[in-house]
SEKELUM-882604 format. One line per field, with one value per atom (N, C-alpha, C): x, y, z; atom name. Coordinates in steps of 0.1 Angstrom, whole numbers, plus 5000, padded with zeros to 4 digits. Atoms other than C-alpha are relative to their C-alpha. Layout:
N
u [X,...]
v [Y,...]
w [Z,...]
atom [CA,...]
// end
This chain:
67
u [4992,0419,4998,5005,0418,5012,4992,0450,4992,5011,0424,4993,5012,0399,5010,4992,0425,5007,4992,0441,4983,5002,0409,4991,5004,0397,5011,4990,0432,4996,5004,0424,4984,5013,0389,5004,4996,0403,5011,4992,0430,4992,5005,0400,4993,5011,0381,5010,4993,0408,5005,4998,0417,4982,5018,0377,5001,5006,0377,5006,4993,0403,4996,5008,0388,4985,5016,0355,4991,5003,0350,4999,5001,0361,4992,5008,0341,4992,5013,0308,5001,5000,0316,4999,4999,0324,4997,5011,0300,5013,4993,0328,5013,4984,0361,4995,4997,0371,5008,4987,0397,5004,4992,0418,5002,4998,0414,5007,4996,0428,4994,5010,0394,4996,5008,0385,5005,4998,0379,4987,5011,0355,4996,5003,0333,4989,5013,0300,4989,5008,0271,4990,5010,0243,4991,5008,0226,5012,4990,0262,5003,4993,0266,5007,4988,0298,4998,5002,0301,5017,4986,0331,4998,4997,0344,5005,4987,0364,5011,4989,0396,4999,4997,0396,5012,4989,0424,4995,4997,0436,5008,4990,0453,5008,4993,0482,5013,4992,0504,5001,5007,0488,5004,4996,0498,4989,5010,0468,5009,4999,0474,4988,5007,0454,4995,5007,0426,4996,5007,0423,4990]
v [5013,6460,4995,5005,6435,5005,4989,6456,5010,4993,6484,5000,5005,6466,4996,5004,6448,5017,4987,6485,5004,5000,6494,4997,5014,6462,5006,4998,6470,5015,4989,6505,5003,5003,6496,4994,5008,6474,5006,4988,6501,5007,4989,6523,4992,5012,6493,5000,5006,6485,5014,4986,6524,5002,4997,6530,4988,5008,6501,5003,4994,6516,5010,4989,6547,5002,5000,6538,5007,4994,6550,5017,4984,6586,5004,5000,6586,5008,5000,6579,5010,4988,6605,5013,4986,6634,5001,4996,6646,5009,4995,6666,4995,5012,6639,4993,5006,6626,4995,5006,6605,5001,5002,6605,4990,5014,6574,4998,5007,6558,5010,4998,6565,5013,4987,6599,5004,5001,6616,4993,5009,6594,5005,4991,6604,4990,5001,6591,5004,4991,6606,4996,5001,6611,4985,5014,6577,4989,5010,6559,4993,5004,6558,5005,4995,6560,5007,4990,6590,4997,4999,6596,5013,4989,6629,4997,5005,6620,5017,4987,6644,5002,4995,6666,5002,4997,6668,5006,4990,6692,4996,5000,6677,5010,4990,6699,4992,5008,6686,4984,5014,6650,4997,5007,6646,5005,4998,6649,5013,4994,6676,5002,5002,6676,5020,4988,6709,5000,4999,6723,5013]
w [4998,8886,5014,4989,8911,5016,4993,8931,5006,4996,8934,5012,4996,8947,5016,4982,8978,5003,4990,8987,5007,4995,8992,5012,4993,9012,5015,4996,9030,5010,4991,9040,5008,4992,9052,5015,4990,9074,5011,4990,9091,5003,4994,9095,5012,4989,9112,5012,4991,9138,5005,4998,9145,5008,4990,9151,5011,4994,9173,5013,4983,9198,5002,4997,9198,5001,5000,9198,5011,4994,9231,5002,5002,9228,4991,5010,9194,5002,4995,9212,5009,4991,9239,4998,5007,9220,4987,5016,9193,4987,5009,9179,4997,5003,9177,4989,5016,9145,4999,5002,9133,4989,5013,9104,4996,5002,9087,4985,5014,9058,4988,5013,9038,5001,4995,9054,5012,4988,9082,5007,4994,9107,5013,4985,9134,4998,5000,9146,5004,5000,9144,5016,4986,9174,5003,5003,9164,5000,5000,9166,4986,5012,9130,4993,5003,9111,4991,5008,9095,4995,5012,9063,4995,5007,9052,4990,5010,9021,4998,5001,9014,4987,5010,8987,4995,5004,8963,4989,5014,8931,4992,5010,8904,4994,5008,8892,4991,5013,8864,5001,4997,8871,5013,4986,8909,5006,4991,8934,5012,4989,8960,5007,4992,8990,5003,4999,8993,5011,4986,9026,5000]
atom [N,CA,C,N,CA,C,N,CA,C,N,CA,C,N,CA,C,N,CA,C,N,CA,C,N,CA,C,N,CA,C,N,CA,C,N,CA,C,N,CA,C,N,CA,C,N,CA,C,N,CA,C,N,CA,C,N,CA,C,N,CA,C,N,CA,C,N,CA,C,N,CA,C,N,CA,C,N,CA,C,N,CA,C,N,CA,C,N,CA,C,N,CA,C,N,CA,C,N,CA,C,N,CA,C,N,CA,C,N,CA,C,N,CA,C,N,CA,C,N,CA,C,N,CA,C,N,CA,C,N,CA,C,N,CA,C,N,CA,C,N,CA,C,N,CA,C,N,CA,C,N,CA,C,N,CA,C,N,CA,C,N,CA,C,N,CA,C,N,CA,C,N,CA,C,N,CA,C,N,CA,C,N,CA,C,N,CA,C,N,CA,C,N,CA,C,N,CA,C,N,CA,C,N,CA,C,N,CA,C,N,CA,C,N,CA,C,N,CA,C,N,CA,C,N,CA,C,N,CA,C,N,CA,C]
// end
């Protein structure tokens, strides 16, 4: 549905403006990450955005998060 589709337009757009203040530390440190909306974000040696996505476990239909 088209709800869907704007959450995640919406949470693109908080990870964009989050990476953009951090952008500096990012690039500095090979191993800083952020917690974004969509994942975790980092960028790689070449300055491109890297995405972890978070795992979850459905248990009697609710998502829990797998660490």
């Amino acid at each position: 549905p088209k709800s869907d589709m704007y959450a995640r337009l919406f949470a693109m757009g908080m990870d964009a403006y989050e990476i953009a203040g951090q952008l500096n530390d990012l690039s500095s440190n090979p191993k800083a990450s952020l917690n974004g909306a969509t994942g975790a974000l980092s960028l790689s040696f070449d300055h491109k955005l890297n995405r972890q996505l978070v795992w979850a476990q459905f248990k009697n239909g609710v998502p829990n998060t797998v660490r």
